[in-house]
Residue, then its C-alpha position, 0 to 999 in steps of 0.5 A: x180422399x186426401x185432405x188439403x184445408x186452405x184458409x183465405x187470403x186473396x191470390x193477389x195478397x202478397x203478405x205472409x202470415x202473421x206469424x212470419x211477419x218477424x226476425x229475417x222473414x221476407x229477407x234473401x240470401x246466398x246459400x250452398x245447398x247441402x243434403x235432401x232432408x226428409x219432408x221435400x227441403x235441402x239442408x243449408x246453413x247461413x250465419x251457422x243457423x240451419x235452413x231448410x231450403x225447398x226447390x233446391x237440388x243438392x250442391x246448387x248455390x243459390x239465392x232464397x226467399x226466408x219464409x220462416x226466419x224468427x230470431x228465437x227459432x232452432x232453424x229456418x226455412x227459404x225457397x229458392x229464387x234465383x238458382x245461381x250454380x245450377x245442378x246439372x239435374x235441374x229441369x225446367x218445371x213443368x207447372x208454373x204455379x209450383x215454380x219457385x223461380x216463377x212464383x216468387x217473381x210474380x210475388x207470391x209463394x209456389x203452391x205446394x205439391x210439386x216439390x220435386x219438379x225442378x229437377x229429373x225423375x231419376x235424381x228424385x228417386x235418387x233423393x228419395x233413396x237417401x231419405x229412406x237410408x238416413x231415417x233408417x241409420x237415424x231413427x231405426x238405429x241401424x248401423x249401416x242401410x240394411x242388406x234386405x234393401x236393394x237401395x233404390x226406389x222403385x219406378x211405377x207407372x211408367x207405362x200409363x204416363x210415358x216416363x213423365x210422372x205426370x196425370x198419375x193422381x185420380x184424387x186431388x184436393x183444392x181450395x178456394x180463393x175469396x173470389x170463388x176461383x179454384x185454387x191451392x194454397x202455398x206450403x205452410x201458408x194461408x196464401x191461395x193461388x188460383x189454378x187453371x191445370x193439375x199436370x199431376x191429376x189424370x185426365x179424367x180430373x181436368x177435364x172435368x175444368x173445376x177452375x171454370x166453375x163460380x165457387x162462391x160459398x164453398x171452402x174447399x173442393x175433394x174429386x175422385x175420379x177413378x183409374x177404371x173409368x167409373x163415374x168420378x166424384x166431386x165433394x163440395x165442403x160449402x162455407x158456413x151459410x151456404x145455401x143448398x140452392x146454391x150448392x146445386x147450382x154448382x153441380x148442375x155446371x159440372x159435366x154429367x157424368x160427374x156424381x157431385x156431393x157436399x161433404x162437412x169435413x168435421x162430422x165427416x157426413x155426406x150429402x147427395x147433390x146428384x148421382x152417387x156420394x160414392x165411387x167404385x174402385x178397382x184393384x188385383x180382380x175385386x171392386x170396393x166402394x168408396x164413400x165420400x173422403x174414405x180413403x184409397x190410394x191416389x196414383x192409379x197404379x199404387x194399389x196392385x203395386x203395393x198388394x203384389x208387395x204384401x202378398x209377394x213378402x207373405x208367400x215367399x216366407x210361407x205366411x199367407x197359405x190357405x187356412x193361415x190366420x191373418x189380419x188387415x189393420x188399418x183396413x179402410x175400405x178393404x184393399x189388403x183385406x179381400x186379397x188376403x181372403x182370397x189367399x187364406x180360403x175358407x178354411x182361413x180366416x182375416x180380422x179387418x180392422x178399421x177405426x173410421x165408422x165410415x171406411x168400415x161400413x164401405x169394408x162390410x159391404x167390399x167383402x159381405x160375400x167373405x164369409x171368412x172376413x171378420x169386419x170390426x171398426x175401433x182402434x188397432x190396440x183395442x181391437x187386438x186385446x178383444x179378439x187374441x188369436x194364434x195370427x200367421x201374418x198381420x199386415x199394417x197400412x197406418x196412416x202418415x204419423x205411423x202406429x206409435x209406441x203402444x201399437x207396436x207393443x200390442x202387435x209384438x204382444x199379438x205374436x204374430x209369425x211376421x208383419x208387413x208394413x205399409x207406409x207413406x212416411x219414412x220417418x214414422x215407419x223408421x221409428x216404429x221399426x226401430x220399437x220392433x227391433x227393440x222388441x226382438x223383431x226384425x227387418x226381413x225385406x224392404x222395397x221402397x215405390x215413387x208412387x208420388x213422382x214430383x213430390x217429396x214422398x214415396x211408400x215403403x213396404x217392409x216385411x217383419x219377423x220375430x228374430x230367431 
């Protein structure tokens, strides 16, 4: 499950960190708001210092809260308080927590993410667009956005949530206010609002109504609840000195069918309250199970949109054939990798590859009945050193801070006949992209996914081959 850590400060506390109570913090001024930057703010100057807006649209003028502003710092960072030349893409936000205009009126930063709500769905993937074309001219050194994109983003799950972007997310992640109250905290901000809805989670989350519970003692709470409809999980992260008759009582006021768990974010271990310290999860005609925070994709439709890229990429360049030497890097529980076997056949083989003791556990067992999977947890370079084959294709999920410098040398080492690349950061994959055009490598396709509706962020998946 996706991490969201909180700290402590009551949601009636108005005060922001330490840190911010400097310079111009807490101030307001009247920006013209230029250009979407990546990482969900807009691009203003004020006094000629850059500020990074957030809740802002494009061409707007508006009035901001400074929540960033020391005298010494290259640049700063605002919210919107007052929209004062509305674009004409703004919308009213569908959650009042997350709602700038409301949020601050009551005295306290929005909670983060739903960045993007303010404003329609269109104009978010349009933004989003512009963000993938400037890391790609900026940090992958192309001279112009390149042909093998078509340029937009692409829509999915329109037909689950009728075209509003909303109850996509089957895992959320939570504080918890001092009170014991269910709660999530403001972007780069120990500040913890209390909430009483998730509009994005599915309706399997919600209704489990974890803002009714008495939370005392715990510090964070993790639920999975997954799009087949198997028994979801609740994780409780208890507070140093929490009793286990404490943590049992919370979970006997959960609904039944909830498997509930208590989970040390550090040591990463697991321990059973009731039913299960794990969930099944379904994609492209196979089930794996996922232990505790293992990772899996968060909107229900996001792992068979992005298998079908992979694989479509794959085949159409006659990679991904049976008896083709393949592997899955960054593997986790094994989502790409039980595609790709079933693929290659048994005449092919598939290296799995995953440097989280846990998730590779999960992907022994996901493909115990592939005898053609070789499963082996450790880190990504390491891995390849030991085990050098002749690969047709890898295929690379690495999470947001991207596969670096070293990584990318060791796959060009590797010489695989073509790479896809799956990524949830646009900068971290333009900058990886662009050590493989240094390499001779080059960027054979590309489609981009809104698989966060609302949010700032989006998943690219990018094909990848030797120049000839």
């Amino acid at each position: 499950m996706t991490a969201n850590p909180s700290a402590a400060l009551p949601a009636s506390d108005t005060s922001l960190p330490a840190g911010d109570e400097t310079g111009h913090t807490g101030e307001e001024a009247v920006l013209d708001v230029g250009p979407v930057a990546h990482g969900g703010h807009c691009v203003a100057r004020h006094e000629g210092r850059v500020v990074f807006v957030r809740h802002a649209i494009p061409g707007e003028k508006v009035r901001v809260r400074l929540t960033d502003a020391a005298d010494g710092a290259k640049f700063w960072r605002a919210d919107v308080i007052e929209v004062l030349e509305a674009s004409p893409d703004r919308v009213e936000h569908f959650w009042h927590v997350a709602d700038s205009l409301r949020a601050w009126g009551h005295g306290h930063p929005p909670v983060g993410g739903a960045e993007f709500g303010h404003m329609t769905l269109a104009r978010q993937r349009g933004l989003k667009a512009d963000v993938v074309a400037e890391q790609l001219t900026r940090l992958a050194g192309f001279d112009q956005v390149p042909s093998v994109w078509a340029g937009g983003v692409e829509r999915v799950g329109e037909a689950d949530d009728g075209g509003t972007g909303l109850g996509w997310r089957t895992r959320a992640s939570f504080s918890v206010t001092p009170g014991g109250r269910l709660g999530m905290h403001a972007h780069r901000s120990n500040h913890i609002v209390a909430v009483r809805e998730m509009p994005l989670a599915s309706e399997a989350i919600n209704t489990l109504r974890l803002w009714d519970l008495d939370l005392q003692g715990i510090e964070r709470v993790e639920v999975a609840a997954p799009a087949n409809g198997s028994r979801p999980l609740v994780l409780l992260a208890p507070a140093p000195g929490t009793k286990d008759k404490r943590l049992r009582a919370i979970a006997a006021a959960l609904p039944a069918d909830a498997s509930v768990a208590a989970f040390d974010p550090l040591a990463g271990t697991v321990t059973q309250l009731r039913g299960r310290t794990w969930v099944q999860e379904s994609a492209a005609g196979h089930d794996y199970r996922v232990t505790g925070e293992g990772f899996w994709q968060i909107h229900r439709d996001a792992p068979g949109t992005l298998v079908g890229a992979v694989t479509e990429f794959l085949r159409q360049g006659d990679f991904l054939n049976p008896g083709a030497v393949v592997a899955d890097l960054y593997a986790g529980a094994g989502l790409f990798t039980a595609v790709l076997a079933d693929a290659v056949g048994e005449t092919g083989s598939v290296l799995s590859v995953e440097g989280a003791p846990g998730a590779s556990r999960d992907a022994r067992k996901n493909l115990h009945s592939a005898p053609q999977v070789e499963v082996v947890q450790g880190r990504v370079e390491r891995v390849l050193r030991q085990k050098p084959r002749n690969f047709d294709a890898l295929v690379l999920d690495p999470p947001r801070a991207g596969a670096g410098k070293a990584v990318v040398g060791q796959l060009v080492a590797s010489q695989p006949r073509a790479i896809a690349y799956v990524s949830c950061d646009p900068a971290s994959f333009a900058r990886d992209l662009g050590y493989f055009r240094r390499s001779g490598w080059e960027l054979a396709g590309l489609r981009a996914f809104d698989l966060y509706p609302h949010t700032h962020h989006l998943e690219t998946v990018a094909l990848l081959t030797p120049a000839p």
